[in-house]
C-alpha positions in Angstrom: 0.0 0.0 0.0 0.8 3.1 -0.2 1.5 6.2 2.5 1.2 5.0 6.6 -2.6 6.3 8.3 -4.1 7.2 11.1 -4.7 4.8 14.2 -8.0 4.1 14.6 -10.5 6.1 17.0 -12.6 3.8 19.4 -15.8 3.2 17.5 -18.6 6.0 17.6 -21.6 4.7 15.7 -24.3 2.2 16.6 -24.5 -1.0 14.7 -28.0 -2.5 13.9 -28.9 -5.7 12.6 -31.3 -7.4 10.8 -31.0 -10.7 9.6 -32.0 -11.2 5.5 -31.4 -14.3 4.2 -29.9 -13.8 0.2 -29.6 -16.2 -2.1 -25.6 -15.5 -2.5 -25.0 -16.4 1.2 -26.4 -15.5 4.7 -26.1 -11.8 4.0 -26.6 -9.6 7.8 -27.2 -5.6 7.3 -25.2 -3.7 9.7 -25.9 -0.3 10.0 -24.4 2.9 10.7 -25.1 6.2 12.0 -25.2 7.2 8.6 -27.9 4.2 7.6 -25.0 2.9 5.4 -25.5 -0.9 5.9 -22.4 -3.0 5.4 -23.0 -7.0 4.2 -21.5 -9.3 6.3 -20.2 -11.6 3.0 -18.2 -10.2 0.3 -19.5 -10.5 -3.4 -19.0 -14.0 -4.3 -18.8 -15.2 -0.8 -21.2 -18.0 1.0 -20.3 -17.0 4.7 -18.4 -14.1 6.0 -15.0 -15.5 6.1 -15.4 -16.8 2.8 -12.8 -14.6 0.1 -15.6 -14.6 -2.2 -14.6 -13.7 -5.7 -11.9 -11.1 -7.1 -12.5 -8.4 -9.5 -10.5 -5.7 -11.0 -11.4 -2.1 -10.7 -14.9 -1.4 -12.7 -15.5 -5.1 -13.9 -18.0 -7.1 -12.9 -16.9 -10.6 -13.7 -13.7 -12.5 -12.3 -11.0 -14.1 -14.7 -7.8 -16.0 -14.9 -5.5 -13.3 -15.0 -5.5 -9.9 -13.6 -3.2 -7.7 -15.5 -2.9 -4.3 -17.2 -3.2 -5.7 -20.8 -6.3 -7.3 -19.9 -8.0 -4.4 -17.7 -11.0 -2.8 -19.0 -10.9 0.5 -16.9 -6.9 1.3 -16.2 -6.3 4.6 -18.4 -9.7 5.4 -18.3 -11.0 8.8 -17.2 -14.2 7.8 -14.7 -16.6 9.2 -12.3 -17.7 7.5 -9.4 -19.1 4.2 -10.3 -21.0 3.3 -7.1 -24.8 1.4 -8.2 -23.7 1.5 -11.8 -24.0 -1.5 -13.0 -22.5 -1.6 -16.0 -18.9 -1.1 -13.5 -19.6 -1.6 -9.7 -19.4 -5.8 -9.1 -22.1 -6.0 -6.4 -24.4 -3.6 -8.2 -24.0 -5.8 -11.4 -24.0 -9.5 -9.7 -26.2 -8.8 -6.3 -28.9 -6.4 -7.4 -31.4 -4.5 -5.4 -30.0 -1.7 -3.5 -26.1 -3.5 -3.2 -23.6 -1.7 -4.5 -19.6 -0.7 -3.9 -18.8 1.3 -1.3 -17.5 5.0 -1.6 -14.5 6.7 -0.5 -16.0 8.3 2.0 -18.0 5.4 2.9 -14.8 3.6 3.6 -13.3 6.3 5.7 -16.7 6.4 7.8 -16.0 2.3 8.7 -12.5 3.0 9.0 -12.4 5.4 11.6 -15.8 5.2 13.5 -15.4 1.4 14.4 -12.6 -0.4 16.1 -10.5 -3.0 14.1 -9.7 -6.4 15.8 -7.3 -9.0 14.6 -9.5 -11.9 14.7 -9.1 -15.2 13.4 -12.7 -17.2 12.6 -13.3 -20.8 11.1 -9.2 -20.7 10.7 -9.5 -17.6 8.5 -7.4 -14.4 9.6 -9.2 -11.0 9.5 -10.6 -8.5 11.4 -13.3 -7.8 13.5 -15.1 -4.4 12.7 -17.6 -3.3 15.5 -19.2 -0.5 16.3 -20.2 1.2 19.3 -23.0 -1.0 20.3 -21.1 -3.8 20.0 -22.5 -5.1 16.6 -20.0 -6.6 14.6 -18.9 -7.3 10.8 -16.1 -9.7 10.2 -13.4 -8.7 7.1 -11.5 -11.9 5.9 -7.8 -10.8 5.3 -8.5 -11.5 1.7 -5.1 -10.8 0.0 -5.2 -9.6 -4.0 -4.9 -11.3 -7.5 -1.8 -10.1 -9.6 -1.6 -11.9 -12.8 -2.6 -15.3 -11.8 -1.0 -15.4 -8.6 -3.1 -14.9 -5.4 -1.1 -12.5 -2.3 -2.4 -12.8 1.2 0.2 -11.8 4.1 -2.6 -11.2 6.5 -4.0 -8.2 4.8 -7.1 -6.5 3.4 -7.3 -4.9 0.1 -11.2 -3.8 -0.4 -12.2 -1.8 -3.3 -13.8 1.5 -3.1 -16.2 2.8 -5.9 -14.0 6.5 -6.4 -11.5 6.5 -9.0 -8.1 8.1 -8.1 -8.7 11.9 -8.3 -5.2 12.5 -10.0 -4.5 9.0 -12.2 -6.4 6.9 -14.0 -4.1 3.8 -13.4 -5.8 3.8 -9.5 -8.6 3.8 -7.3 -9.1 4.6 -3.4 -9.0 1.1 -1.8 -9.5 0.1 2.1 -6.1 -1.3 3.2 -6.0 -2.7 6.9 -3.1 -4.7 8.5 -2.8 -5.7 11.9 -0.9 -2.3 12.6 -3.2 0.2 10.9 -6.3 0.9 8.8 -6.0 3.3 6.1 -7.4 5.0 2.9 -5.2 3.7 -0.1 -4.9 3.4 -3.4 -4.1 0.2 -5.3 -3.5 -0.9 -9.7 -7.3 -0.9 -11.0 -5.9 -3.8 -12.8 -5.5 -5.8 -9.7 -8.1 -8.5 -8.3 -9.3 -7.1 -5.3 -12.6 -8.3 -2.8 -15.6 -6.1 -2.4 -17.7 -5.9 0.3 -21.0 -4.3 -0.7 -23.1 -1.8 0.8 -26.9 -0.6 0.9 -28.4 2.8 2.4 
């Protein structure tokens, strides 16, 4: 990742949490002050510490390799492509009101919950709660690079917000056992997605 961020703040917003069953995995709605509600799976994922699937920036379908030759949106001048089907993966393959998380969206999970190294069903990630003690979990999912898969205990989640001063990146949320932060990352790049829903 890129520059170093902030340590998290204890959490300040009230989780709530009704239980919808989906057809794409036991999918809770947690939400925040805000009314954002967070997923508890990740787009291609049957239980919350499932992976789920991988996409590159603005695609909506996975593949074999994950490079620049191959990347539909690196170069590209974009807007935000939060509920736009046509770009944003859980718009596209979860329908309804799912879609990608913003930027600021990202930042409002980041730094109004704490973050918990947590290990469940053998899977490393993090616990994400918020001030009433609700919880989501984030599997330390790792990224796709070519064909190869990288996990060293980290989270790379996409964001829906292009980079404001390149078109090669997008704002990510990056989160190790040290620190959370705001990144960027190659839109080429297989990254997770954990959707959300106002």
């Amino acid at each position: 990742p890129g520059g170093r961020a902030r340590h998290l703040r204890p959490a300040q917003v009230g989780v709530s949490a009704p239980r919808e069953p989906r057809r794409r995995g036991d999918v809770c709605r947690r939400a925040l002050s805000s009314g954002l509600k967070w997923a508890t799976c990740n787009v291609g994922a049957d239980s919350p510490e499932d992976y789920g699937n991988y996409y590159a920036w603005g695609e909506t379908e996975t593949k074999a390799e994950y490079t620049e030759d191959n990347s539909v949106t690196s170069g590209q001048q974009l807007n935000d492509i939060s509920g736009n089907a046509q770009y944003d993966a859980a718009a596209a393959n979860w329908g309804g009101s799912w879609r990608m998380p913003t930027r600021d969206e990202i930042k409002e999970l980041m730094y109004n919950c704490s973050w918990t190294p947590e290990t469940q069903n053998g899977v490393d990630g993090f616990k994400v709660t918020g001030s009433n003690g609700n919880y989501i979990f984030i599997p330390a999912s790792g990224y796709r690079d070519g064909s190869s898969l990288y996990i060293y205990g980290e989270c790379y989640y996409w964001s829906s917000t292009p980079h404001q001063y390149s078109s090669d990146y997008s704002y990510i949320l990056y989160s190790d056992y040290e620190y959370q932060s705001e990144d960027m990352n190659y839109r080429y790049r297989g990254l997770t997605i954990r959707p959300v829903s106002n």
